[in-house]
C-alpha positions in Angstrom: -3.1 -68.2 -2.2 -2.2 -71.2 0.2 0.7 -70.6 1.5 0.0 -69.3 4.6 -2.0 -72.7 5.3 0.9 -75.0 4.0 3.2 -73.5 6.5 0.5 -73.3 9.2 0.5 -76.8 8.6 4.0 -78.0 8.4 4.5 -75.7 11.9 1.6 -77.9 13.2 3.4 -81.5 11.7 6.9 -80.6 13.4 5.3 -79.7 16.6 3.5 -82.9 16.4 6.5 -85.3 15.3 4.9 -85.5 11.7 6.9 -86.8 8.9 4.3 -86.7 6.3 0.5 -85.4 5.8 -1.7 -87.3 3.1 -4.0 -85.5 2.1 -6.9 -88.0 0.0 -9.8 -85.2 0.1 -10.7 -83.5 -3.2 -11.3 -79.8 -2.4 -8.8 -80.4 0.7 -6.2 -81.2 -2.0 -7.0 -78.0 -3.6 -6.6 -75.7 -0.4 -3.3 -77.2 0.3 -1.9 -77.4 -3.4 -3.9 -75.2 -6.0 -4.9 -78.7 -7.7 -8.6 -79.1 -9.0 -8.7 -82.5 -10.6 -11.7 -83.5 -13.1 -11.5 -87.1 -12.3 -11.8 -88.5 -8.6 -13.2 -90.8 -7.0 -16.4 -91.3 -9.4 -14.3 -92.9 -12.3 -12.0 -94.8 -9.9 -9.6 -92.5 -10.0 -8.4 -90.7 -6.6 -5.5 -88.1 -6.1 -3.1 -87.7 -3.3 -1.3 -85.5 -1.9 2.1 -85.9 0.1 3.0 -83.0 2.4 7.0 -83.4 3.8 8.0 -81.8 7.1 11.0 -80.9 5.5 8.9 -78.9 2.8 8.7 -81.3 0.0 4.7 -81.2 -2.1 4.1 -84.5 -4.5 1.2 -84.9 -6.1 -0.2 -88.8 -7.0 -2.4 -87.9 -10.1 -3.5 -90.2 -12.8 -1.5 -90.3 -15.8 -3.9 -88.4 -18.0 -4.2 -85.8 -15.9 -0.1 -84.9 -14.9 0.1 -82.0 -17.9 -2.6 -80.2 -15.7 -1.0 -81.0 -12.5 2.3 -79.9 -13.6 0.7 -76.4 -14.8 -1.6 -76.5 -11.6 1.4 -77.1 -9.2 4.9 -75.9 -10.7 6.5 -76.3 -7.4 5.5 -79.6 -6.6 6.7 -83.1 -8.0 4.0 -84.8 -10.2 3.9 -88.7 -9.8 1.4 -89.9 -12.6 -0.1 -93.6 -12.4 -1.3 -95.2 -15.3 -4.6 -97.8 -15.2 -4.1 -101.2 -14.9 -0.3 -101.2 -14.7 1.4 -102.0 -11.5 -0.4 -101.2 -8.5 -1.7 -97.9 -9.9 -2.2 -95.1 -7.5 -0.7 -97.7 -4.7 2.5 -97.9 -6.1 3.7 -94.4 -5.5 1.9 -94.3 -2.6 3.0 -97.2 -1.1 6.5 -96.6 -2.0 6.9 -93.0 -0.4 5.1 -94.8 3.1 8.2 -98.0 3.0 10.4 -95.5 3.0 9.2 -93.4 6.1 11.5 -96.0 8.9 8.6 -95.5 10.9 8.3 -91.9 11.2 4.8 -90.4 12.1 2.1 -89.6 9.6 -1.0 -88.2 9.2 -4.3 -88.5 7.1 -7.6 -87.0 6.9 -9.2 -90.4 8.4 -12.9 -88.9 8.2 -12.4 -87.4 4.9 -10.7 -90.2 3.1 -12.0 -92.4 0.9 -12.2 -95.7 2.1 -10.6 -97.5 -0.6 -7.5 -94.9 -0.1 -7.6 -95.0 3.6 -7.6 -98.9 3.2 -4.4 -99.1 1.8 -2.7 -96.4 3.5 -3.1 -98.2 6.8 -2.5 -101.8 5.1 1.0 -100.1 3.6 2.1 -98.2 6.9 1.1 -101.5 9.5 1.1 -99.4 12.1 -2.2 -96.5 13.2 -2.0 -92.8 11.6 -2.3 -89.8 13.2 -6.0 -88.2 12.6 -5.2 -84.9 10.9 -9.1 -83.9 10.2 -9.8 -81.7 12.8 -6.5 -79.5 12.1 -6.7 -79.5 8.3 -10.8 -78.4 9.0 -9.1 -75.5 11.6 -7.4 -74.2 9.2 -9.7 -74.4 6.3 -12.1 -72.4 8.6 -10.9 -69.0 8.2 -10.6 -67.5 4.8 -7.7 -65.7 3.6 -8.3 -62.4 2.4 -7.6 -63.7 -1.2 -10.3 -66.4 -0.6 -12.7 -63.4 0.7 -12.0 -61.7 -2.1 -13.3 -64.7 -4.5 -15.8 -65.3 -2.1 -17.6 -61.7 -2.9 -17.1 -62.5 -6.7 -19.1 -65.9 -6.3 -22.0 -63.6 -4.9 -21.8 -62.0 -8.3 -22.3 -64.7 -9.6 -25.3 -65.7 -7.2 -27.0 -62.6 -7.9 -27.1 -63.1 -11.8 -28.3 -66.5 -11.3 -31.1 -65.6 -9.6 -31.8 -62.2 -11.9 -31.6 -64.9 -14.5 -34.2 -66.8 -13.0 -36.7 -64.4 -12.3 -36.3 -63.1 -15.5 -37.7 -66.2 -16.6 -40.5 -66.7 -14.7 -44.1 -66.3 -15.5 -46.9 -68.8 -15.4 -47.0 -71.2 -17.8 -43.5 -71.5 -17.9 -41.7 -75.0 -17.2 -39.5 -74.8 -14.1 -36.5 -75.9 -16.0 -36.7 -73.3 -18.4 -36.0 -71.0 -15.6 -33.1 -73.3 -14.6 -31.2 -73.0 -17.8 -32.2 -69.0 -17.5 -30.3 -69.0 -14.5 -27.6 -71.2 -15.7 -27.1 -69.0 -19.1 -27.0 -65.4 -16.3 -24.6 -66.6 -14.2 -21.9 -68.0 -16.2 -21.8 -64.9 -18.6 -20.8 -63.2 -15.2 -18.9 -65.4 -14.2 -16.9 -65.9 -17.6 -17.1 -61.8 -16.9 -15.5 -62.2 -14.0 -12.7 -64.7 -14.7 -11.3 -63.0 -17.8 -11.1 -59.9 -15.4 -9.4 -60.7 -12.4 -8.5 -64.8 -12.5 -5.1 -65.7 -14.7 -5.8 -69.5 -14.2 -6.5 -71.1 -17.8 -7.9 -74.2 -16.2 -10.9 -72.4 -14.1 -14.4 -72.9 -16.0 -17.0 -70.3 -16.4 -19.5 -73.0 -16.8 -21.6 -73.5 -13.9 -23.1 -77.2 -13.5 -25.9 -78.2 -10.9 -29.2 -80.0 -11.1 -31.1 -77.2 -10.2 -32.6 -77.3 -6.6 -36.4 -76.0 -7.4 -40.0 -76.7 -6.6 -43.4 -74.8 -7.2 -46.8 -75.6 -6.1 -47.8 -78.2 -4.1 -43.4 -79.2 -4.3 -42.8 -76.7 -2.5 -42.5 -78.1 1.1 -40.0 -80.4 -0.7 -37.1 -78.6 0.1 -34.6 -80.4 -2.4 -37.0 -81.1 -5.3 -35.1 -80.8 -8.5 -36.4 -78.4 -12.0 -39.2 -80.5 -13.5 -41.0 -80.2 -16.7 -43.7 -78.9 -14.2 -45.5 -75.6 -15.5 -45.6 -72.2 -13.3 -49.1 -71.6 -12.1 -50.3 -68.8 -11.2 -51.5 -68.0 -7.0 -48.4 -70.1 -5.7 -45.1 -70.1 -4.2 -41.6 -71.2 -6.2 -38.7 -72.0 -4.4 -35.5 -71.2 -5.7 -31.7 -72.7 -4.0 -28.2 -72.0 -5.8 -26.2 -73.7 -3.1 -25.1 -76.0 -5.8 -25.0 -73.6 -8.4 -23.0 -71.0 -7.2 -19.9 -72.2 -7.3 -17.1 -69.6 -8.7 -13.3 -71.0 -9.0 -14.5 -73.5 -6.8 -15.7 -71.4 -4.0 -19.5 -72.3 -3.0 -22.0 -70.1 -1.5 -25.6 -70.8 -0.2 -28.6 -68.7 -1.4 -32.2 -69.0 -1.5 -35.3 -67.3 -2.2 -39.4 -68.0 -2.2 -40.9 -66.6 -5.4 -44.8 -66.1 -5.5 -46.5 -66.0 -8.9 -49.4 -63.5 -9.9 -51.9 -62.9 -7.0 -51.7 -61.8 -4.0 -50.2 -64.7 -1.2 -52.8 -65.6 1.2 -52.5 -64.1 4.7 -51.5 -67.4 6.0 -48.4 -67.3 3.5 -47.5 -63.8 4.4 -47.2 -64.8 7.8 -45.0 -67.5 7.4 -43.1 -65.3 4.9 -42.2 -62.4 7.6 -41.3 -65.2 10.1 -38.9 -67.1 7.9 -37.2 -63.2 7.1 -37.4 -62.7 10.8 -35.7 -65.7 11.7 -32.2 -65.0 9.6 -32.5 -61.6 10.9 -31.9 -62.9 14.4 -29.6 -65.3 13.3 -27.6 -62.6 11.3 -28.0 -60.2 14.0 -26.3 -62.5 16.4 -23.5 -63.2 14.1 -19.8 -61.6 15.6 -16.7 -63.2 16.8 -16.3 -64.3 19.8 -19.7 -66.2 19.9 -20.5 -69.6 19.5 -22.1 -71.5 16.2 -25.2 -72.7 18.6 -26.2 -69.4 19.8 -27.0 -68.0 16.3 -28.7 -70.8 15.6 -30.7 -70.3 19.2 -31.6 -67.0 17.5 -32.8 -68.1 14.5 -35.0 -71.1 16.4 -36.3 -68.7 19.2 -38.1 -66.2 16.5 -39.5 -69.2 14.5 -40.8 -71.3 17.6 -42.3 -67.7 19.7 -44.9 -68.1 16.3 -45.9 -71.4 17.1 -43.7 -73.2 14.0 -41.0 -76.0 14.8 -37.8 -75.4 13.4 -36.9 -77.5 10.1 -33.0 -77.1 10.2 -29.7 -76.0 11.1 -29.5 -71.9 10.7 -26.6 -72.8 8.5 -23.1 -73.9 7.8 -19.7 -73.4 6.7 -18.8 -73.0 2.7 -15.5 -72.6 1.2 -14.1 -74.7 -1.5 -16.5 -77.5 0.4 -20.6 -77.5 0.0 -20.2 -78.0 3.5 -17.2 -77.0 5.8 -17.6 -76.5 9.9 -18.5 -75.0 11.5 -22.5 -75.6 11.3 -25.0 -73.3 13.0 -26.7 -75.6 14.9 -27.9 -77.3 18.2 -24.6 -78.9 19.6 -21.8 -76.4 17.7 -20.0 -74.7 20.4 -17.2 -73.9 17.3 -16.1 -70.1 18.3 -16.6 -67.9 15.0 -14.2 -65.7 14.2 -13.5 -62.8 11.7 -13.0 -64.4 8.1 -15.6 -67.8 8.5 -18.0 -68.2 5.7 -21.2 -68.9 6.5 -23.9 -69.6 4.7 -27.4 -68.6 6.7 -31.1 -69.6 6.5 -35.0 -68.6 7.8 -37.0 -71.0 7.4 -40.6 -72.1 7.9 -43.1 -74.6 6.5 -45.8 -77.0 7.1 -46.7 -80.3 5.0 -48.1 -78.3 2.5 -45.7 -74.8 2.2 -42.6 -73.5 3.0 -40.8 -70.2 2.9 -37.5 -70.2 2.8 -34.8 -67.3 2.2 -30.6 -67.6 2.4 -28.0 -65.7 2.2 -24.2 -65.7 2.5 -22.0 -63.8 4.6 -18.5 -63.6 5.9 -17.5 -62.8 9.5 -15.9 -59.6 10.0 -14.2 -57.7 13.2 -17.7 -55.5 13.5 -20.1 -58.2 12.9 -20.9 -59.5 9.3 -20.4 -59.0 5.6 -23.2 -59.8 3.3 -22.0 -61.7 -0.1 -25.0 -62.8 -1.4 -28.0 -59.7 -2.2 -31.6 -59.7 -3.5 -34.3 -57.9 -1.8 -36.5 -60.1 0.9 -40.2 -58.1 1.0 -42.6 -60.2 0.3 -44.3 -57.4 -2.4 -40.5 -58.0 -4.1 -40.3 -61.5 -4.5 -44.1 -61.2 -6.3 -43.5 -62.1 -10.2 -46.6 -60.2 -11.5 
């Protein structure tokens, strides 16, 4: 599935002078090599890759972790470090950068972890090319395998949030609505995997703390599931940007619930604008156009009512939470046919906030939904 960047890449090194790519970045590691590691950074633990011109892969893994690495990558050459002995992950890596003779290399110097980037410089004694922008270029556009996963991880995002609502009803704790969700969306995608994905190491199991808040939380736009009882006569907010994540492809989607009675006019109101707003934004969406002008379209609609915009329109997913480009002020990224974005309306005050978000890929005519649930207001009523 990532062949076509490997070779995009390697055209890019030789026309550079490049003798080697390091790639440090967890889910860059994965778009170059096929390689989802378990351990990272967290436990003190980083991966490397090591991208030859000349078309050699090696892979700098710890030592618990090469039996995966080797089923993960066949093609490459696994180089396992062990804790504590040697100079750990630094010894290979070191080793493979003495033995460059001062040939060119290059690193993700924004994405790198600091401890990584630290000793590649200290190893090499001489600067690195900064490969970020290239290895985000290409990560930018989707292959049409990618695509393809991308439309099963809005599966997946639907049964979450038909999970959730399932669930809901006043009285009910938020987190009980969370785990709903949870339980709905990794029977589908469990579903989903044993139907169309022949990789033994990709989990069904979806893990997120659950982005929710109800009540008087709602203007908190990150608030986490609580023990916090559903009332009835108010809004709950539900985000799966963390959730939905399908063989390691991430989507964005969002919906405003209100429970039992009718919303106030004031709420309906602020309701119609937030759909209005990623209406214009989606409606602007087409290659050829710049990032900031479908955020322009998504701020015009929510400022002509008299609200101030609270964020970016939206951003790039992939195999990152967040990939560029982003949909906002300052982005003058060109989309083009296969970006995923994912895309927000928005408004609130200090005491409410409607929020709705969907996903979508670029296409040649326009856009591509991925993510679907319906967005009237009389919908979204839990009754």
């Amino acid at each position: 599935m990532f062949n076509r960047r490997v070779r995009a890449l390697r055209d890019w090194m030789e026309a550079e002078g490049l003798a080697l790519a390091l790639i440090t970045d967890r889910d860059s590691i994965y778009c170059f090599s096929g390689y989802h590691s378990f351990l990272y950074m967290e436990f003190g633990r980083p991966s490397v890759l090591l991208l030859w011109v000349d078309g050699r892969c090696e892979l700098i893994v710890p030592v618990i972790e090469q039996d995966m690495a080797r089923r993960m990558v066949p093609a490459g050459t696994i180089l396992p470090w062990q804790d504590g002995i040697g100079g750990e992950w630094r010894e290979p890596l070191c080793a493979a950068l003495d033995g460059l003779g001062g040939a060119a290399v290059g690193l993700e110097i924004d994405a790198a972890p600091a401890r990584v980037r630290n000793c590649i410089v200290d190893c090499l004694g001489s600067p690195v090319t900064d490969i970020s922008h290239q290895v985000a270029a290409l990560r930018m556009v989707k292959s049409a395998e990618e695509i393809a996963i991308a439309r099963q991880a809005g599966q997946v995002a639907g049964a979450l949030m038909a999970g959730a609502r399932q669930a809901m009803a006043p009285g009910v704790p938020e987190y009980e609505v969370a785990l709903a969700a949870m339980v709905c969306g990794t029977r589908k995608a469990a579903e989903l995997l044993e139907a169309y994905c022949d990789d033994p190491m990709m989990s069904p199991l979806l893990h997120f703390l659950q982005i929710m808040a109800s009540g008087s939380n709602v203007a908190m736009p990150h608030h986490r599931a609580s023990t916090r009882r559903l009332k009835t006569g108010e809004p709950l907010f539900m985000c799966f940007c963390g959730m939905t994540n399908f063989r390691l492809f991430k989507l964005g989607f969002d919906r405003t619930f209100w429970i039992g009675d009718q919303p106030t006019a004031q709420y309906a109101r602020m309701w119609n604008t937030a759909v209005a707003s990623q209406a214009a934004a989606l409606a602007a969406i087409r290659p050829g156009v710049s990032a900031e002008s479908v955020h322009a379209a998504y701020a015009e609609v929510i400022q002509s009512e008299g609200y101030a915009f609270p964020f970016r329109c939206g951003r790039g997913t992939g195999f990152s939470y967040l990939e560029p480009p982003e949909l906002s002020w300052g982005d003058q990224t060109v989309l083009q046919s296969g970006m995923v974005f994912a895309v927000d309306g928005c408004v609130g005050d200090a005491q409410t906030r409607c929020q709705i978000g969907d996903s979508i890929v670029v296409t040649d005519q326009g856009y591509e939904p991925l993510t679907h649930y319906p967005k009237s207001l009389d919908a979204l009523m839990v009754v």
